[in-house]
TORKOL-4160 file (C-alpha; in steps of 0.2 Angstrom, whole numbers, padded with zeros to 4 digits, m for minus):
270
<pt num="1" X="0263" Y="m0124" Z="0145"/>
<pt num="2" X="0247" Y="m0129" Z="0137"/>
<pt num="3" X="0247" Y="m0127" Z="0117"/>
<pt num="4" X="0235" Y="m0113" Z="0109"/>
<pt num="5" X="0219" Y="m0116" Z="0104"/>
<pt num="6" X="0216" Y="m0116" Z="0087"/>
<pt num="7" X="0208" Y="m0100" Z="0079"/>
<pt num="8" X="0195" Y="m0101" Z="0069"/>
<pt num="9" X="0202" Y="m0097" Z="0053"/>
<pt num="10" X="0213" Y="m0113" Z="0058"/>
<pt num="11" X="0198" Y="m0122" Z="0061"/>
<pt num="12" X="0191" Y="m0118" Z="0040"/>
<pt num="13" X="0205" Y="m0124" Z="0034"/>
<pt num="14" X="0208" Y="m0140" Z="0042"/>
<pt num="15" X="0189" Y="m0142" Z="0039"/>
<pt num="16" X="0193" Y="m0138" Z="0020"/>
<pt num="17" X="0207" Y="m0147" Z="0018"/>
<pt num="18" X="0196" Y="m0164" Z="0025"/>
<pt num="19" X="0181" Y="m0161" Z="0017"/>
<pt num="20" X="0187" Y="m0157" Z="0000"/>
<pt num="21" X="0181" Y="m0144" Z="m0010"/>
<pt num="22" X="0162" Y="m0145" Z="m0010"/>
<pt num="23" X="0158" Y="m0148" Z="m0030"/>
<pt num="24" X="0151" Y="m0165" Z="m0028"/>
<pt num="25" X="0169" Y="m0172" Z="m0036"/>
<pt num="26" X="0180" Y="m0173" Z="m0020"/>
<pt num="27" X="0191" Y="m0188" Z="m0022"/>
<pt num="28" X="0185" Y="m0193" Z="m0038"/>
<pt num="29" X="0199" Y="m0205" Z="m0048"/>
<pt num="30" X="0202" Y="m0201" Z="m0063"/>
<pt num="31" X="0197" Y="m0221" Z="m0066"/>
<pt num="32" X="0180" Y="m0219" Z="m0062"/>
<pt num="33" X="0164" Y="m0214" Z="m0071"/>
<pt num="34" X="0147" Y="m0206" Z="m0061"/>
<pt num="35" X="0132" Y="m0213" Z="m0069"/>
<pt num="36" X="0111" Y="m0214" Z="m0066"/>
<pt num="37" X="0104" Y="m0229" Z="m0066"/>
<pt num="38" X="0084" Y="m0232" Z="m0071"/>
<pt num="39" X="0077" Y="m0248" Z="m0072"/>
<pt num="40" X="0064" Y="m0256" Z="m0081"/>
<pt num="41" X="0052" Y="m0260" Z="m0068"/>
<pt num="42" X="0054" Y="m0245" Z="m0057"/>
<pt num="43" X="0049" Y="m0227" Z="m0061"/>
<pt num="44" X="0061" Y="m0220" Z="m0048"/>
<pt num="45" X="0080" Y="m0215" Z="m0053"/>
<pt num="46" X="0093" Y="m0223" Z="m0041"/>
<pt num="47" X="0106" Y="m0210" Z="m0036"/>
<pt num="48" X="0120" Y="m0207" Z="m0045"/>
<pt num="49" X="0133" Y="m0223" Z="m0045"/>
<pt num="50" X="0151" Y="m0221" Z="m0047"/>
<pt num="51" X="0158" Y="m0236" Z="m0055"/>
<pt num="52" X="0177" Y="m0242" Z="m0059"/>
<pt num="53" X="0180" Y="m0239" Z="m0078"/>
<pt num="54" X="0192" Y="m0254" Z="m0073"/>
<pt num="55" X="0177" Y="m0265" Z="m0068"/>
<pt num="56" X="0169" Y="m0279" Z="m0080"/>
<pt num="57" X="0152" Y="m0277" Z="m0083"/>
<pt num="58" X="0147" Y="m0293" Z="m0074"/>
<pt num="59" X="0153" Y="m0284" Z="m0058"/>
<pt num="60" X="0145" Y="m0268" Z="m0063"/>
<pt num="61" X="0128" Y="m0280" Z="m0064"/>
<pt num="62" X="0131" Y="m0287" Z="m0046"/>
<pt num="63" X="0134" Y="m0271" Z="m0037"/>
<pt num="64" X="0116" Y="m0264" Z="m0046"/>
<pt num="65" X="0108" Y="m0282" Z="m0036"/>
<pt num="66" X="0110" Y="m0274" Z="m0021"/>
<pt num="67" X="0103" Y="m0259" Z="m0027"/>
<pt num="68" X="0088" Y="m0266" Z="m0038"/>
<pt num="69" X="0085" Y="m0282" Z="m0033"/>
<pt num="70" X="0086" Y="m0290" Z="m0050"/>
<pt num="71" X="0096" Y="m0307" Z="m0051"/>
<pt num="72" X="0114" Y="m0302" Z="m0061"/>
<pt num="73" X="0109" Y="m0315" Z="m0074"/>
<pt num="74" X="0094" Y="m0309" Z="m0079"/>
<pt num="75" X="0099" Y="m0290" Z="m0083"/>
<pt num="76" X="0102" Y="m0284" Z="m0099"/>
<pt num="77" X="0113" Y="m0268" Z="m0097"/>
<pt num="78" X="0109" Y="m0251" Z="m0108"/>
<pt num="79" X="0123" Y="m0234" Z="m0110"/>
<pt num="80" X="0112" Y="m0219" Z="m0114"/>
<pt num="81" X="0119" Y="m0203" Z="m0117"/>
<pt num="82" X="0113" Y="m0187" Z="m0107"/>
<pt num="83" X="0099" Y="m0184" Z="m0118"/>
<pt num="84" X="0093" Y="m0202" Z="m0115"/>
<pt num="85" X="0099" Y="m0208" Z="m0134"/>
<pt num="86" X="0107" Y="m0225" Z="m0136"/>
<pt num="87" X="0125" Y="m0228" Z="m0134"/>
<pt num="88" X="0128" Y="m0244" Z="m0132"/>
<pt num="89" X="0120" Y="m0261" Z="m0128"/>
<pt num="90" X="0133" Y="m0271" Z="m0114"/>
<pt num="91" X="0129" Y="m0288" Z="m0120"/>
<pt num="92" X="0149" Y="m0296" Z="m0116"/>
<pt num="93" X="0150" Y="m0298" Z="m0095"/>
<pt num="94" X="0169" Y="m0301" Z="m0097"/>
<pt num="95" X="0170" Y="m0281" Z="m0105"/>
<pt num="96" X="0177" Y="m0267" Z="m0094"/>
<pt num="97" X="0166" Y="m0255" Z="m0092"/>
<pt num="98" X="0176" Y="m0242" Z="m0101"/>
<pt num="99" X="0177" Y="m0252" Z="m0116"/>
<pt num="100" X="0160" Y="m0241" Z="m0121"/>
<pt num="101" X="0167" Y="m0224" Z="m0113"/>
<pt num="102" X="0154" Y="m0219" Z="m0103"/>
<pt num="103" X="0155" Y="m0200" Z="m0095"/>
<pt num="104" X="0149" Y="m0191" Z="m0079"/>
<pt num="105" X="0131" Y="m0188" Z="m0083"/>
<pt num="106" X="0127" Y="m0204" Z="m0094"/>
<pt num="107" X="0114" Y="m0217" Z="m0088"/>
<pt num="108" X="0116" Y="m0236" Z="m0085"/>
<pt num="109" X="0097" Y="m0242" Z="m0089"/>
<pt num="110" X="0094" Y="m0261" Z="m0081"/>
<pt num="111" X="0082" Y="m0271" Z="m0093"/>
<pt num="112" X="0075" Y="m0283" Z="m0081"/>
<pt num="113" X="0071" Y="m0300" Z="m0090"/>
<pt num="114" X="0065" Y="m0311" Z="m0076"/>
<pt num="115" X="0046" Y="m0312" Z="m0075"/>
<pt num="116" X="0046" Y="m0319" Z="m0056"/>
<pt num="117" X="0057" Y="m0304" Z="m0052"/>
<pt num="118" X="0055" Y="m0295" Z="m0033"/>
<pt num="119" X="0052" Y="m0278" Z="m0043"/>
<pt num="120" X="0039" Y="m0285" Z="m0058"/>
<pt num="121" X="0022" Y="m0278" Z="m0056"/>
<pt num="122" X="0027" Y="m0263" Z="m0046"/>
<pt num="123" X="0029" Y="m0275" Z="m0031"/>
<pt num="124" X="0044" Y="m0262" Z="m0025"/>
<pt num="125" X="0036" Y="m0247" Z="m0026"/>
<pt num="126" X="0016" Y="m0247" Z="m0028"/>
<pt num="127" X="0012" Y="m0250" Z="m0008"/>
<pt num="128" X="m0008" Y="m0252" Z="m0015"/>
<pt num="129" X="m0003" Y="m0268" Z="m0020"/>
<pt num="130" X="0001" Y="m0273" Z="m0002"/>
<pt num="131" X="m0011" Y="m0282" Z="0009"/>
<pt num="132" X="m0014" Y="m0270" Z="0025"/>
<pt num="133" X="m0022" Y="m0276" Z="0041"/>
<pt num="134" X="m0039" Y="m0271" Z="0043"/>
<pt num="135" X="m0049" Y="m0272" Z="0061"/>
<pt num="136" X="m0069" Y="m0268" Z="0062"/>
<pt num="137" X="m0075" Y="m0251" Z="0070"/>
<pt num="138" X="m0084" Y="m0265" Z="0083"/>
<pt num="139" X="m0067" Y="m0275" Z="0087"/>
<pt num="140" X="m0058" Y="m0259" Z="0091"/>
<pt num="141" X="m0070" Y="m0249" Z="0100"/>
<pt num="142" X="m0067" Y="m0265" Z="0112"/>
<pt num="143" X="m0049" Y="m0263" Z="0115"/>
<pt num="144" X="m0044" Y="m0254" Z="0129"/>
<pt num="145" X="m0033" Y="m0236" Z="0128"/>
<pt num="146" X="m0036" Y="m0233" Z="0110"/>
<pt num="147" X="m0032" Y="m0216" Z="0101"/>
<pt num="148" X="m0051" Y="m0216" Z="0097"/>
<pt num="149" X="m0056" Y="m0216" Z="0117"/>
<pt num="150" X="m0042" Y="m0202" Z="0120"/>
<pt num="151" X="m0047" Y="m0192" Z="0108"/>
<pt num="152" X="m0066" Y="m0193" Z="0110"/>
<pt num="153" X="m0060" Y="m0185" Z="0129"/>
<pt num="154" X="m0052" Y="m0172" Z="0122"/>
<pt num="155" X="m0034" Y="m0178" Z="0126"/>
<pt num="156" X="m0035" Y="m0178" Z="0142"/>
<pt num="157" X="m0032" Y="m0198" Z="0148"/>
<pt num="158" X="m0037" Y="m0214" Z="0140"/>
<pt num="159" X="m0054" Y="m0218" Z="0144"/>
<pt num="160" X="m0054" Y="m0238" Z="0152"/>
<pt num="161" X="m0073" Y="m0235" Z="0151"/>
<pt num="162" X="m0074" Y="m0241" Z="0169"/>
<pt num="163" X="m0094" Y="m0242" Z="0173"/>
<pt num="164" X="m0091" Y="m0247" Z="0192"/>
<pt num="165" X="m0093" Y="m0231" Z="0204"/>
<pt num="166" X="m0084" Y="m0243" Z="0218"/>
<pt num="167" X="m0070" Y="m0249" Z="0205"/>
<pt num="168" X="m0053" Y="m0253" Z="0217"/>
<pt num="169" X="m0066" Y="m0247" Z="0234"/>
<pt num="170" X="m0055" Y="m0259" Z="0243"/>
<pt num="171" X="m0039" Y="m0251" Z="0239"/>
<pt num="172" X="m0045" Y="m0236" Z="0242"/>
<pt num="173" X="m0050" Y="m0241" Z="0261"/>
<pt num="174" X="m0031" Y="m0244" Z="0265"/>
<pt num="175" X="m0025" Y="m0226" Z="0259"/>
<pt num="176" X="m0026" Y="m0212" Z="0274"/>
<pt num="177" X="m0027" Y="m0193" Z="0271"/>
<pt num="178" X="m0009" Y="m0188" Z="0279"/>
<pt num="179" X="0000" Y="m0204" Z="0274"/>
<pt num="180" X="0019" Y="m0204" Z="0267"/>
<pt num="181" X="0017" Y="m0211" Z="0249"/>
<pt num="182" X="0025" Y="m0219" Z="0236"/>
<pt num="183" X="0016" Y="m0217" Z="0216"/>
<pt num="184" X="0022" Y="m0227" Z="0203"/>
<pt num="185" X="0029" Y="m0228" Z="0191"/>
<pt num="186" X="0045" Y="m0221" Z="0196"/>
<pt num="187" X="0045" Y="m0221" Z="0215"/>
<pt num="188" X="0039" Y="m0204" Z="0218"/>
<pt num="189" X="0036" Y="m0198" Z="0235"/>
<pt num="190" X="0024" Y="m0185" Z="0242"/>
<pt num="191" X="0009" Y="m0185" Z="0254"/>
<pt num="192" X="m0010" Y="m0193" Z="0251"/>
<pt num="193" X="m0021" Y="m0176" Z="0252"/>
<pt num="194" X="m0036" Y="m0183" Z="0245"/>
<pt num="195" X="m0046" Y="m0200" Z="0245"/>
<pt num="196" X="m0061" Y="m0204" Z="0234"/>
<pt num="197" X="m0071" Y="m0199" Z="0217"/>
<pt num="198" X="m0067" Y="m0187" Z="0206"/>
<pt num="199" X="m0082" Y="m0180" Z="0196"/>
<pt num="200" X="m0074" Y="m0177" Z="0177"/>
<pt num="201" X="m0064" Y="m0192" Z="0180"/>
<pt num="202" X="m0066" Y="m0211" Z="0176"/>
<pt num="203" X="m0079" Y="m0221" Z="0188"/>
<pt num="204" X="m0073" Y="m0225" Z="0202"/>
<pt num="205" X="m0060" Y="m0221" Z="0216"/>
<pt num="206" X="m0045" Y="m0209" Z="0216"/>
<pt num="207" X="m0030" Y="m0205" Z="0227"/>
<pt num="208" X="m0024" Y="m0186" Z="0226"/>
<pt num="209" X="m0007" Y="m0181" Z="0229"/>
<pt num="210" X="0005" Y="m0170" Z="0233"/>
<pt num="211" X="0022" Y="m0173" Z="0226"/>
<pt num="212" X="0038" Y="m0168" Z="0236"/>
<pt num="213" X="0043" Y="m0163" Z="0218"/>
<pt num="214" X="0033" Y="m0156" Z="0202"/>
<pt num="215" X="0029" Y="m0171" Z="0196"/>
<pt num="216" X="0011" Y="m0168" Z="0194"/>
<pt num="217" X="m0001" Y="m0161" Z="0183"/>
<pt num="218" X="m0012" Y="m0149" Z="0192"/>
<pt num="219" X="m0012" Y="m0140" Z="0210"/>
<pt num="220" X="m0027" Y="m0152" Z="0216"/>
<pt num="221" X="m0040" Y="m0147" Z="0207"/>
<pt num="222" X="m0049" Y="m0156" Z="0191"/>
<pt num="223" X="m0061" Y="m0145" Z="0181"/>
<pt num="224" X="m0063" Y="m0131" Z="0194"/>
<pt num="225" X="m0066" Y="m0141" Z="0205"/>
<pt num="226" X="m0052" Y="m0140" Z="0221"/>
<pt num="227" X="m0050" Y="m0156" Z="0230"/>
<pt num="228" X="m0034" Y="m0154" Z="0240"/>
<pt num="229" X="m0020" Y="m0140" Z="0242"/>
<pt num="230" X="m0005" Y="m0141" Z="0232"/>
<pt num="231" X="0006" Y="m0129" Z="0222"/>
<pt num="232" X="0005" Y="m0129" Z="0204"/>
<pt num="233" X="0013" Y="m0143" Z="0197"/>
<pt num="234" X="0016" Y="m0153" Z="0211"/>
<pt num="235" X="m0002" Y="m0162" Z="0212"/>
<pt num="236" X="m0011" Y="m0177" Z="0204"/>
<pt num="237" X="m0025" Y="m0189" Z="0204"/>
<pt num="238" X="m0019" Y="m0207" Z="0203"/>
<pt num="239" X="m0029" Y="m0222" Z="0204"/>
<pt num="240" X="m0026" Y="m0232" Z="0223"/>
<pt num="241" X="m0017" Y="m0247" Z="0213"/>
<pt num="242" X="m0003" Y="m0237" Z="0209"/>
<pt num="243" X="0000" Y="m0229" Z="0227"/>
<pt num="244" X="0011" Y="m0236" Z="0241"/>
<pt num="245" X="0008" Y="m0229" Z="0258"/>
<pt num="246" X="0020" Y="m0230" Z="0274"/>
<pt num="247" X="0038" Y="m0224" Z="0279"/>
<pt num="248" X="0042" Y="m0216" Z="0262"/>
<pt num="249" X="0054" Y="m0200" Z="0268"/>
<pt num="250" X="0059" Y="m0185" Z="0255"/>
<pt num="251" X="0071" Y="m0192" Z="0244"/>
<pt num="252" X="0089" Y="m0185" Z="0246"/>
<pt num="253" X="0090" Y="m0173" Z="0230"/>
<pt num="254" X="0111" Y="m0179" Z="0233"/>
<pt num="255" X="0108" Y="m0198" Z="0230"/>
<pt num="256" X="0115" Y="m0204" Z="0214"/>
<pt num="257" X="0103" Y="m0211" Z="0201"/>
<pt num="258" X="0104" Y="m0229" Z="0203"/>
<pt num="259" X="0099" Y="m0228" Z="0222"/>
<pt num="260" X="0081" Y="m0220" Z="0221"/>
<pt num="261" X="0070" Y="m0218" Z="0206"/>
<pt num="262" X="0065" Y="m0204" Z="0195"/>
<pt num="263" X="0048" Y="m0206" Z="0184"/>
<pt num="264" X="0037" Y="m0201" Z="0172"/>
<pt num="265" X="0017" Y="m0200" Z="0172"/>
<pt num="266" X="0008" Y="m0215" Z="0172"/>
<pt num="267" X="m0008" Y="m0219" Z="0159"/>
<pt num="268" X="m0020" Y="m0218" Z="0171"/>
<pt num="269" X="m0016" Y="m0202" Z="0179"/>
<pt num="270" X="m0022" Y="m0184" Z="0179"/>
């Protein structure tokens, strides 16, 4: 006999009982002390730090390395109270930390004193100070399949900026109307519908398609404009490079994964 669920009042109270109450003290030891932490060269405050009282303040300065970047040998620790008033300078490492009874709430200021430090001048947090790459309006307006040539075609496809009305002619040649088909990437199958230019689209010549499967992106037509018949979905324009014609059957819908291929659209497609 199979054991009861558990209800959901079960369910609280386990969570409860993990979690902790939910006042930002779960587990706290009563040896341990939650502190801020500023630093001299940074204008943001670190997260609140909870620190051994147990712990020698050399320790305390290594653990705030990782945190700050400042070498342990080159900080000069500061106690301040909650409103920010002095309590104690931490000048001996070998001290415990609770030799100056810190409390929940206090801060631990780091007084950076090296001048070749990672976080002098801002270095860790002013990103203006960092040397970003820079590429001419005239070198990128050369590079192929940019954001800017997408965008500039409304979002419709990457402009190659193709200025061949023969470009891949010769492909195009070996791909019949009523030929089996397989269009990368991704292995899809369906049947060539349509062979030739596409006014709206790129120079040059295009294959239309209709997938066994909606994999496609319209039902034939571009702008208005029908060129073959296909439903909804199940059509696209690809360029002839990307089609493979011959004994490409219907893929079995009951073949596992790893046997046939399952793809997304390609760049060039429509």
């Amino acid at each position: 006999m199979s054991a009861p669920f558990l209800s959901k009042d079960d369910v609280d109270a386990l969570r409860a009982y993990v979690a902790g109450p939910d006042t930002g003290f779960a587990n706290k030891a009563d040896s341990t002390v939650l502190l801020h932490v500023t630093h001299s060269n940074l204008k943001a405050r670190f997260m609140e730090i909870r620190l051994d009282l147990h712990s020698t303040i050399e320790s305390v300065k290594v653990k705030l390395s990782f945190h700050c970047g400042t070498n342990p040998g080159a900080m000069l620790l500061s106690l301040l109270d909650e409103g920010g008033a002095l309590m104690a300078n931490m000048w001996e490492d070998g001290r415990k930390l609770g030799f100056y009874s810190p409390r929940d709430g206090c801060t631990l200021h780091v007084t950076d004193t090296d001048p070749t430090s990672a976080s002098a001048g801002g270095w860790l947090e002013d990103t203006s100070l960092v040397e970003k790459y820079k590429i001419s309006d005239d070198a990128y307006d050369k590079r192929e399949k940019t954001y800017r040539k997408w965008k500039v075609r409304g979002g419709e496809a990457v402009c190659v900026c193709i200025d061949d009305p023969d470009h891949m002619s010769d492909l195009a040649a070996a791909i019949k109307p009523g030929s089996r088909c397989s269009v990368d990437p991704g292995d899809r199958r369906g049947e060539v519908k349509f062979v030739g230019r596409v006014e709206g689209l790129p120079l040059g010549f295009w294959v239309g398609v209709a997938y066994d499967e909606p994999l496609g992106k319209n039902d034939g037509s571009h702008k208005g404009k029908k060129y073959f018949e296909a439903e909804p979905g199940y059509g696209g324009f690809v360029r002839p490079d990307k089609v493979k014609v011959g004994d490409y059957p219907v893929i079995d819908e009951f073949a596992s994964d790893n046997e046939e291929g399952a793809g997304g659209l390609g760049a060039d497609e429509i």
